[in-house]
Residue, then its C-alpha position, 0 to 999 in steps of 0.5 A: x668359336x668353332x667353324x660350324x659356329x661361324x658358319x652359322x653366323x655367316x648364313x645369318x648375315x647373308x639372310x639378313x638375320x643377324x643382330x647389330x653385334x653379329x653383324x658387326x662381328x662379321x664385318x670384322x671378320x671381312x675387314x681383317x681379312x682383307x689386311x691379310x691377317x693369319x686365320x684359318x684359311x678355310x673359315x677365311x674362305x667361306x662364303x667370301x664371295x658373297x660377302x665381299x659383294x655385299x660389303x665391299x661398298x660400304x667398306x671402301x666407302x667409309x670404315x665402320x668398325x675397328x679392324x685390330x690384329x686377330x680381333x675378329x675372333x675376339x669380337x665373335x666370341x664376344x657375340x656368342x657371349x652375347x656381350x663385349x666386355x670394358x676392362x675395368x681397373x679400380x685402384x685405391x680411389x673411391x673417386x675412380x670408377x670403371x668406364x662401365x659405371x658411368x654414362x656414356x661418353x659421346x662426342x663433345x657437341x657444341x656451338x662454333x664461335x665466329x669472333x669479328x673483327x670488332x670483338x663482337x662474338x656470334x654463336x652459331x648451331x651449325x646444325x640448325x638453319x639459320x640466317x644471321x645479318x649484322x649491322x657491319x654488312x656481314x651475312x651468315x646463313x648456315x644451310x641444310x648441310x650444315x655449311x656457313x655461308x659467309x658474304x662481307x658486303x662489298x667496300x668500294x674503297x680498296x684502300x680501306x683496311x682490312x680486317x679479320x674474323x676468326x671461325x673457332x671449333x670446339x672439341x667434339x664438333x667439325x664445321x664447314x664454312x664457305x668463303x667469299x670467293x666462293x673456297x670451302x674449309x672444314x674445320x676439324x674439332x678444337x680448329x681455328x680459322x683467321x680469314x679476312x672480311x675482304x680478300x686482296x685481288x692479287x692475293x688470298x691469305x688464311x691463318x690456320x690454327x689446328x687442322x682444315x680441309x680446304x677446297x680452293x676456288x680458282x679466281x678470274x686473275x688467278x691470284x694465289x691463296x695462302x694458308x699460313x700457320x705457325x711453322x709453314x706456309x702452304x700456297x695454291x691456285x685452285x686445289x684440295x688438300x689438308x693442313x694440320x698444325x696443332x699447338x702443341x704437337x710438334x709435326x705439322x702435315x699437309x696432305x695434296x688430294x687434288x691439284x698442286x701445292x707449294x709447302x713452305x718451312x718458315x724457319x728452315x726457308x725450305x719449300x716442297x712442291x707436292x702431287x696428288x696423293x702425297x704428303x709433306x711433314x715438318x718436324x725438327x728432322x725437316x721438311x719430308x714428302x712421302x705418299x700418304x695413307x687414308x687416315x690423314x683424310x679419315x676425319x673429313x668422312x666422321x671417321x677415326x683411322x689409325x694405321x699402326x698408330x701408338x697409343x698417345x697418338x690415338x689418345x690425342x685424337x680421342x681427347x680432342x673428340x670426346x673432351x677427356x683427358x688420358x693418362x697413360x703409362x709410361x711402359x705402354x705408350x708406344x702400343x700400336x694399334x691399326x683399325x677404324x672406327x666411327x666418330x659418332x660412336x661413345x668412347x666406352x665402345x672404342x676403349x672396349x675394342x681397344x682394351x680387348x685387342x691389347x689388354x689395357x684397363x681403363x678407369x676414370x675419374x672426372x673426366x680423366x681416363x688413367x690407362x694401364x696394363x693388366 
């Protein structure tokens, strides 16, 4: 696309003209511009000004779109095209068919499960007010946010013993619930939540399966809260922060957003005290702290936000939203890519960028994605 084409595209945009996909062409423009990409500095300053006042918000508010290395140019001349193109790959199976031939695959939907202690099972819509009372003296009201409410009527006998319930989310679906004492946890997709039906008064303990954002309420005898998973223990006051430890990854994370957090290793009896804005990982080198970027908190926002993230990384996450399973070539499983995207987007739009940004193909057959060089 020349610099009058583009120059055309941008007065468009600025006049309110544009259609979705010229409007999402500049925004990529603007986005890889910002990460200090090698474009032509002259197109690189048209307008920018202007641009910058009108997306700026939006864009520090949440990432929209993919922002891959030089991938502007490809999604502009897409636009002119008046089309952005699937890479297709169609081997020797007639079972297999280019993504561009079957429907579009969104985000897993489905109901989360509340398993109580009893063995009784509630299916919850969390996207449907409700309110549901058992006969154990539990409450669940599910508000106009999506949120559950859970209240265990009170027992007057301390020395009664205490059970647990389980909150199960499924692939494709982040739930939020709010705890008796007033602490919130979102769950992300294919996440699990053991909490108890009463807390102890001189300590709160959670059991974390998967990956929870945790806002913890302080209490009025300040007794500590526990979240424990398979590989550490992380213990707080009042504060908000990340965990994430799937079965099966082999790094657990724990991310501090606000207040102060002890992280503890189980194993090693290694323990980190992290700050707002800093990171623990724990993998077989150890327990590290380091500064963590916005994409450990993309997911609490419905976004994807990979920074110079490998393809089987990526793939993980896409397979945990959308309940595909990938395949990928050995030679190319280290590609790395950095950008974000919308969570509510279908896959086929996520694989196109990807295709186009580093020549992939991408076929299917059932709900398995084989992926390949050209």
């Amino acid at each position: 696309m020349t610099e009058h084409d583009f120059k055309i595209l941008i007065d468009k945009y600025l006049s309110g003209q544009c259609s979705e996909e010229e409007k999402r062409a500049v925004e990529f423009w603007y986005a890889v511009s910002e990460d200090g990409q090698e474009v032509d500095q002259a197109t690189l300053n048209l307008h920018k000004q202007q641009i910058r006042k009108d997306l700026s918000k939006e864009l520090q508010r949440k990432p929209k779109v993919f922002a891959f290395n030089h991938y502007w140019k490809v999604a502009a001349a897409a636009v002119l095209a008046s089309a952005i193109a699937i890479a297709i790959y169609i081997n020797q199976n007639p079972k297999t068919l280019p993504l561009s031939e079957v429907a579009s695959i969104m985000p897993a939907k489905d109901q989360v499960e509340l398993k109580l202690a009893d063995g009784k099972t509630i299916v919850i819509n969390p996207n449907t007010k409700q309110d549901i009372t058992t006969s154990e003296g539990l409450s669940i009201r599910v508000d106009e946010q999506g949120n559950l409410l859970y209240q265990q009527e009170e027992i007057n006998n301390s020395d009664a013993p205490i059970a647990y319930n389980t909150l199960t989310t499924p692939k494709g679906t982040i739930s939020s619930i709010l705890l008796a004492d007033g602490s919130k946890v979102t769950l992300n997709a294919a996440s699990s939540l053991r909490f108890p039906t009463r807390f102890q008064q001189d300590k709160r303990e959670v059991y974390l399966e998967g990956e929870g954002y945790f806002e913890i309420k302080k209490t009025a005898n300040h007794s500590s809260f526990i979240v424990n998973s398979k590989q550490q223990a992380v213990k707080v006051l009042g504060t908000k922060f990340v965990v994430k430890n799937y079965v099966g990854e082999t790094e657990s994370r724990t991310t501090l957003v606000e207040g102060k957090v002890e992280v503890r290793a189980l194993k090693a009896n290694h323990s980190l005290i992290l700050s707002p804005g800093e990171e623990a990982t724990l993998n077989a080198s150890g327990l590290i702290k380091r500064e963590y970027d916005e994409s450990s908190l993309a997911w609490i926002n419905n976004d994807f936000i990979f920074i110079n993230a490998d393809l089987a990384e990526i793939c993980v996450e896409l397979e945990r939203w959308y309940d595909v399973k990938f395949k990928i070539d050995n030679d190319i499983e280290k590609k790395r890519f950095t950008g974000a995207i919308a969570k509510n987007k279908s896959l086929q739009e996520i694989l196109s960028i990807m295709s186009s940004s580093q020549n992939l193909h991408f076929r299917i057959n059932a709900k398995t994605i084989y992926v390949s060089n050209f």
